[in-house]
NUFIKOL-696309 format. One line per 5 residues: number of its first residue (from 1); their letters; for each residue y, x, z of C-alpha. Coordinates in Angstrom, 2 decimals. Each point is the difference from the previous one (the first is absolute). Last residue first. Example, Ala and Ser with C-alpha at 12.3 -4.5 7.8 and 13.67 -1.06 7.14 Angstrom:
<rs>
2> SA> -1.06:13.67:7.14  -3.44:-1.37:0.66
</rs>
This chain:
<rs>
344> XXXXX> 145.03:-88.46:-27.04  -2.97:-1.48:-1.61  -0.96:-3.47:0.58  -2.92:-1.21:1.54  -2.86:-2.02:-1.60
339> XXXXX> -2.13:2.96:-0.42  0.49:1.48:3.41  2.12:2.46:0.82  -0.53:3.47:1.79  -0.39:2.43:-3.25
334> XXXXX> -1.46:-2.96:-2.76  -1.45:2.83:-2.44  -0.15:2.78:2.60  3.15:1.40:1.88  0.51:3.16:-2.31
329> XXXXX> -0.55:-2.62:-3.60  1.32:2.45:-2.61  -2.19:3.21:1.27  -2.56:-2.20:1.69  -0.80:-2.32:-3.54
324> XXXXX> -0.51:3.22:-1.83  -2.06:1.43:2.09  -1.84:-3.10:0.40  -0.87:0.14:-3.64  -0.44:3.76:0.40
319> XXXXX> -2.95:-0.18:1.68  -1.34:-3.06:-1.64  -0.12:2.41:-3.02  -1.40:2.72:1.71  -2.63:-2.19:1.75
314> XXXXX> -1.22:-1.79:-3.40  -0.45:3.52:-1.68  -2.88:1.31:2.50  -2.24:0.63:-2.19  1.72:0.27:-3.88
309> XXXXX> -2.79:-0.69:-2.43  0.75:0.87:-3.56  0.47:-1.88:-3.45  1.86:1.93:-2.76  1.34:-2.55:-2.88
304> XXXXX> 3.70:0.59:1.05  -1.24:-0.91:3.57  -3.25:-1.72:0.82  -0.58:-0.74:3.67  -3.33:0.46:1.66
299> XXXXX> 0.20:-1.85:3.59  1.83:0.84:2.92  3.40:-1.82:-1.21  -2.02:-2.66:-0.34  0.25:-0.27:3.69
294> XXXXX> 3.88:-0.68:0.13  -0.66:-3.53:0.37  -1.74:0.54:3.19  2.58:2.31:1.58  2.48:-3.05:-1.17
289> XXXXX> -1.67:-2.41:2.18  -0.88:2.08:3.09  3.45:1.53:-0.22  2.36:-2.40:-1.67  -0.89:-2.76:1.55
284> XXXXX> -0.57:1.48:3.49  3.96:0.90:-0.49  1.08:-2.96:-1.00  -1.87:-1.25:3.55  1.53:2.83:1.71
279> XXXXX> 3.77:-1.26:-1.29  -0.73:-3.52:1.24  -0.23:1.33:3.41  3.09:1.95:-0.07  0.42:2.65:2.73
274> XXXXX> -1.22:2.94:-2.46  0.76:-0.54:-3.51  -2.92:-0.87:-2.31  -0.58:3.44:-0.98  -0.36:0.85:3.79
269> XXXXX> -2.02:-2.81:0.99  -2.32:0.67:-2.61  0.18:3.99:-0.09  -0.86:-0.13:3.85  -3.33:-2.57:-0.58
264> XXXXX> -0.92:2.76:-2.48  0.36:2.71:2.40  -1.43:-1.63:3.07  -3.23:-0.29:-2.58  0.18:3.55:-1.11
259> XXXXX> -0.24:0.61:3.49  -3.44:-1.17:0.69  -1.35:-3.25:0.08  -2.41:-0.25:-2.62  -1.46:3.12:1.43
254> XXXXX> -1.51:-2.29:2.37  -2.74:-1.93:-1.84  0.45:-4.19:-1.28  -2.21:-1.77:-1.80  0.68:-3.83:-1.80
249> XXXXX> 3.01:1.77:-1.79  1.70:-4.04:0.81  -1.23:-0.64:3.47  0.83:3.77:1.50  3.69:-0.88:-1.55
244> XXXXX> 0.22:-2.93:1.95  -1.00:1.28:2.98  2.94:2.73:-0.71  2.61:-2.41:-0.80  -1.09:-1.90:3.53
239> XXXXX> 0.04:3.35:1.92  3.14:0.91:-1.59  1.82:-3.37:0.97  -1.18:0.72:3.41  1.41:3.28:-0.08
234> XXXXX> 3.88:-1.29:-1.18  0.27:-1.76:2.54  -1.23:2.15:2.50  2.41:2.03:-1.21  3.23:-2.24:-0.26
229> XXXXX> -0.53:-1.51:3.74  -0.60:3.95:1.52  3.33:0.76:-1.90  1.52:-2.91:1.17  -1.27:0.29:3.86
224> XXXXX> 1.10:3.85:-0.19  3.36:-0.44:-1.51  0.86:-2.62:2.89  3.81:-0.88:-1.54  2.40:0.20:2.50
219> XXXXX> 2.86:1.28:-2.39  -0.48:2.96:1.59  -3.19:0.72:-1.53  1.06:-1.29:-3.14  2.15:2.78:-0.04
214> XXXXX> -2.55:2.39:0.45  -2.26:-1.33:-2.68  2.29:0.11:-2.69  -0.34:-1.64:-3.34  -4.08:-0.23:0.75
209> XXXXX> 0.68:-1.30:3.78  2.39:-2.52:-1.81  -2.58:-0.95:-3.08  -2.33:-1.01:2.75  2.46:-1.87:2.56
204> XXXXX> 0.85:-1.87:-3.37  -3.39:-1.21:-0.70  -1.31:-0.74:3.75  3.39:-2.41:-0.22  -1.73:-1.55:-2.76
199> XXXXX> 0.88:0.77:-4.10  -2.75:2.49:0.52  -2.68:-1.72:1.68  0.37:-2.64:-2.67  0.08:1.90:-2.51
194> XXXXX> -3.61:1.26:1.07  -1.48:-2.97:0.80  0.51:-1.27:-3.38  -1.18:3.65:-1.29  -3.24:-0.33:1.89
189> XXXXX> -0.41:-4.08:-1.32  0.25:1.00:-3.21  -2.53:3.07:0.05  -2.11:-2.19:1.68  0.19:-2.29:-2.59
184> XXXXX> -0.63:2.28:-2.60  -2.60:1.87:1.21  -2.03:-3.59:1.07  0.43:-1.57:-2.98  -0.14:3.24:-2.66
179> XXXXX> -3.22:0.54:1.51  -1.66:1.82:3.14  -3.39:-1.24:0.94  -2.15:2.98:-1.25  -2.53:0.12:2.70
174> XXXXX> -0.33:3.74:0.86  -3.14:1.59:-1.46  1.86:3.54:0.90  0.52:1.81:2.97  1.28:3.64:0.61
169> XXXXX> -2.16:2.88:-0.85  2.28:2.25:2.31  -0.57:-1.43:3.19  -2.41:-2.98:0.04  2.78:-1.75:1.88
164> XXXXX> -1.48:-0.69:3.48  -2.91:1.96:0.35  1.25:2.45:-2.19  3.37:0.96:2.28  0.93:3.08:-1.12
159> XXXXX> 1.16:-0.85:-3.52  2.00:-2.79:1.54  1.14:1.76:2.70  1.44:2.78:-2.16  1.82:-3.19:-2.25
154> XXXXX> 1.44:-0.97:2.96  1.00:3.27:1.19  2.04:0.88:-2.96  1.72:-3.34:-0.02  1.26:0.63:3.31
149> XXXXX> 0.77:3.52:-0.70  2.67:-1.40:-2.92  1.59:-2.44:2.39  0.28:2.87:2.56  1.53:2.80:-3.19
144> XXXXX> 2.71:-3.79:-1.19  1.14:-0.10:3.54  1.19:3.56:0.41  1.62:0.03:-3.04  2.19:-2.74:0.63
139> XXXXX> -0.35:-1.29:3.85  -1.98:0.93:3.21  -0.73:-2.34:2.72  -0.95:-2.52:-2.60  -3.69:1.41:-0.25
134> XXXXX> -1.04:0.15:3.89  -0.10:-4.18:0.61  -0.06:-0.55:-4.00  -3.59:1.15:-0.22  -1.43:-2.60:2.74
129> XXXXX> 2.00:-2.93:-2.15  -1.09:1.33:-2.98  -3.64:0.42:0.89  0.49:-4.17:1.47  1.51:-0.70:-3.75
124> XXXXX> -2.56:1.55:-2.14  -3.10:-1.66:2.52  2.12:-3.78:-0.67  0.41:0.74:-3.61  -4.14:0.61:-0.71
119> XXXXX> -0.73:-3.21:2.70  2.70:-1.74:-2.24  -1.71:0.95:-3.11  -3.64:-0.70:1.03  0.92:-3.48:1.30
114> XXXXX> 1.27:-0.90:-3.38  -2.90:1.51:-1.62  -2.62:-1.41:1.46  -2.41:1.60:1.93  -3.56:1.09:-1.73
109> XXXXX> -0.88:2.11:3.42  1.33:0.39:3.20  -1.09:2.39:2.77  -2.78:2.56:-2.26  3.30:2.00:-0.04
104> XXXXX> -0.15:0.19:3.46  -4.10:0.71:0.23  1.30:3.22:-0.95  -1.74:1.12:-3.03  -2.39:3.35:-1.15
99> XXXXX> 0.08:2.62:-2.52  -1.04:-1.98:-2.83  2.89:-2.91:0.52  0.07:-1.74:-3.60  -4.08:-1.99:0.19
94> XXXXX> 1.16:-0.77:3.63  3.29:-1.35:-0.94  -1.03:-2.25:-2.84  -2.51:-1.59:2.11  2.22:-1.19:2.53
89> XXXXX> 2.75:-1.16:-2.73  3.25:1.16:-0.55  3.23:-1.78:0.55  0.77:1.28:3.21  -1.01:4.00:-0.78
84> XXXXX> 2.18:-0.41:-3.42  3.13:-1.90:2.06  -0.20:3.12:3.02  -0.09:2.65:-2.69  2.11:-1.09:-2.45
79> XXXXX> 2.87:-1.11:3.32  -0.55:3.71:1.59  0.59:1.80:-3.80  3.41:-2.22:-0.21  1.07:0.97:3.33
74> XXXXX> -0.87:3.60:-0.30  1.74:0.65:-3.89  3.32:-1.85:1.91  0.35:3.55:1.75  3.02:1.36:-1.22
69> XXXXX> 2.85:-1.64:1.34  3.99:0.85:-0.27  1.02:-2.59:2.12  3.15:-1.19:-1.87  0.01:-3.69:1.16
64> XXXXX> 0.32:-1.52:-3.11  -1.46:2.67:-2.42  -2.86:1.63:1.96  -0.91:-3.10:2.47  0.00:-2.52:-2.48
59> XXXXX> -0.30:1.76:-2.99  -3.92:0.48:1.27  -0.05:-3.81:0.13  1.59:-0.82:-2.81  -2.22:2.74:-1.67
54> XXXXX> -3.51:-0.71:1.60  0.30:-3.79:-1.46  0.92:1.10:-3.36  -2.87:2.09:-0.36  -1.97:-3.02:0.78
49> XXXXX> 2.04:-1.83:-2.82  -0.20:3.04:-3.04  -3.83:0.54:0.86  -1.11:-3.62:-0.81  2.42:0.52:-2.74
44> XXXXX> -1.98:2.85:-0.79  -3.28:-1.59:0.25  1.09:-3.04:-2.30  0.99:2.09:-2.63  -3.83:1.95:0.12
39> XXXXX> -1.21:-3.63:-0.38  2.44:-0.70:-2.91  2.96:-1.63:0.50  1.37:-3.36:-1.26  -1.57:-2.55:1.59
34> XXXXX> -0.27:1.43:3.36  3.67:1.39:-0.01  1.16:-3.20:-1.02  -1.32:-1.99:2.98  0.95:2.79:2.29
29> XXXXX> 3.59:-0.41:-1.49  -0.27:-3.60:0.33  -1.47:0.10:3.40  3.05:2.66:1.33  2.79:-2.20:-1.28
24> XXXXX> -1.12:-2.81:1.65  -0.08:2.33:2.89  3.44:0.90:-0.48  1.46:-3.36:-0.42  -1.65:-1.17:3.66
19> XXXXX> 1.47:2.17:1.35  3.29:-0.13:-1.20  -0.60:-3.83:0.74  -0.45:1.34:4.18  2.92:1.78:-0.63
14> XXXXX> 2.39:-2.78:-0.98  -1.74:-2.00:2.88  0.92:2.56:2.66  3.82:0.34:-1.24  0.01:-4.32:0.27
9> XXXXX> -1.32:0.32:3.47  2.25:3.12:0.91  -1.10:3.41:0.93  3.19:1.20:1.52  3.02:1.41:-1.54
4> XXXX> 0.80:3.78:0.40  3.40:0.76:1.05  1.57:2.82:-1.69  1.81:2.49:2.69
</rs>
């Protein structure tokens, strides 16, 4: 059996400078971004590092510890919510809620938005925590149709509770305080945290339960404390990437977070190679960045002199981009590695 070292003083210092490194790194990128893009640039960037957050995370408990979950569409919708309601004002709220308001979400009013976020995580993580108790009694299948109905009844109370959400009209006026600062640090810091988790004992007792869950079972491993540890996890990192998200559209309305958006987050972790965290943030690159550049594709084109309008044309293509990549790539773009790992 390979003996794994301890945290050493001089190992703990070499990390701490990685650190450091990478969010040097991040400020010059953010610095370039914001002098070279265009406003509509900036907004998909802005886009490109929230997303990011809501893949490590959603890799997290789908690729590394092979809990086939569906319901990372509730999480998300329960951190908009709960950051737009905190960060709105008084008088906002009364002018938005026509049918009537709970003198809860008349609470707190014009928080800030650190405070907002963790409040928005927090509420993500305690749901998972309660959902886990019945959810990991079942496995494969099983586990991904209760994931799915949890996400389906969040979004039903949402709609159903006006007094609370303003159902189906959603919310908008929300104070736009997300920028390529605070989206890309936070996206930093999640996927810091997140290779750390993994390359910690947490980490390997994950990717053992998702190699085999039985014999890690018997290995002594408690499958339900590291699955519960890797969800909740992975929820409060939603409910921040989702509080975000409500900041940056400035409105937010339930149908956002329907299936299509499990989908997309599935194609990201999947192109990107499920189980590597690096992989799902190529893989947010390359979908919310290269869906955008593929937009032309929607406008009138000229052709041999002909010019026409092809609806629709920017999803075929894109379609069969990641086709492509899936047939020669059948483990994603990284597979289970990371970046700076070799392949074997």
């Amino acid at each position: 059996m390979t003996k794994i070292s301890p945290l050493t003083p001089s190992t703990a210092k070499t990390t701490l400078s990685l650190h450091i490194i990478l969010y040097f790194i991040m400020f010059i990128i953010i610095v370039l971004c914001e002098y070279l893009l265009s406003d509509y640039g900036i907004f998909i960037a802005n886009q490109i590092f929230i997303y990011s957050i809501l893949a490590v995370s959603y890799n997290l408990i789908n690729g590394v510890t092979g809990q086939l979950s569906l319901g990372p569409n509730g999480f998300v919708a329960v951190g908009a919510y709960i950051t737009a309601i905190m960060l709105l004002s008084e008088e906002d709220k009364i002018d938005m809620f026509q049918l009537g308001i709970s003198n809860v979400v008349l609470w707190v009013n014009n928080s800030p938005l650190i405070p907002a976020l963790v409040i928005s995580g927090a509420v993500a993580a305690f749901l998972a925590f309660l959902l886990a108790i019945p959810v990991f009694r079942v496995r494969g299948d099983y586990l991904a149709i209760v994931t799915l109905g949890f996400g389906l009844i969040i979004k039903i109370i949402i709609e159903q509770e006006r007094t609370l959400t303003n159902g189906a009209t959603g919310l908008d006026n929300i104070p736009h305080y997300t920028n390529l600062y605070w989206s890309g640090f936070l996206a930093l810091i999640a996927t810091i945290f997140i290779l750390q988790v993994v390359y910690s004992k947490y980490g390997r007792a994950m990717k053992a339960i998702r190699d085999d869950e039985d014999a890690a079972l018997a290995m002594g491993i408690d499958v339900f404390k590291i699955k519960m540890y890797a969800f909740c996890t992975s929820a409060f990192m939603q409910g921040v990437g989702g509080g975000l998200l409500a900041t940056l559209l400035s409105s937010i309305v339930v149908k956002d977070y329907s299936f299509e958006f499990i989908f997309k987050l599935l194609i990201i972790i999947v192109l990107g190679g499920l189980g590597s965290t690096t992989g799902a943030i190529i893989g947010t690159i390359i979908v919310i960045g290269g869906g955008e550049w593929l937009r032309f594709l929607d406008e009138d084109l000229s052709f041999i002199g002909i010019e026409a309008s092809y609806p629709g044309l920017r999803m075929v293509v894109f379609s069969l981009v990641l086709l492509f990549v899936m047939i020669f790539a059948r483990e994603g773009i990284m597979g289970k590695r990371e970046i700076w790992e070799k392949r074997r």
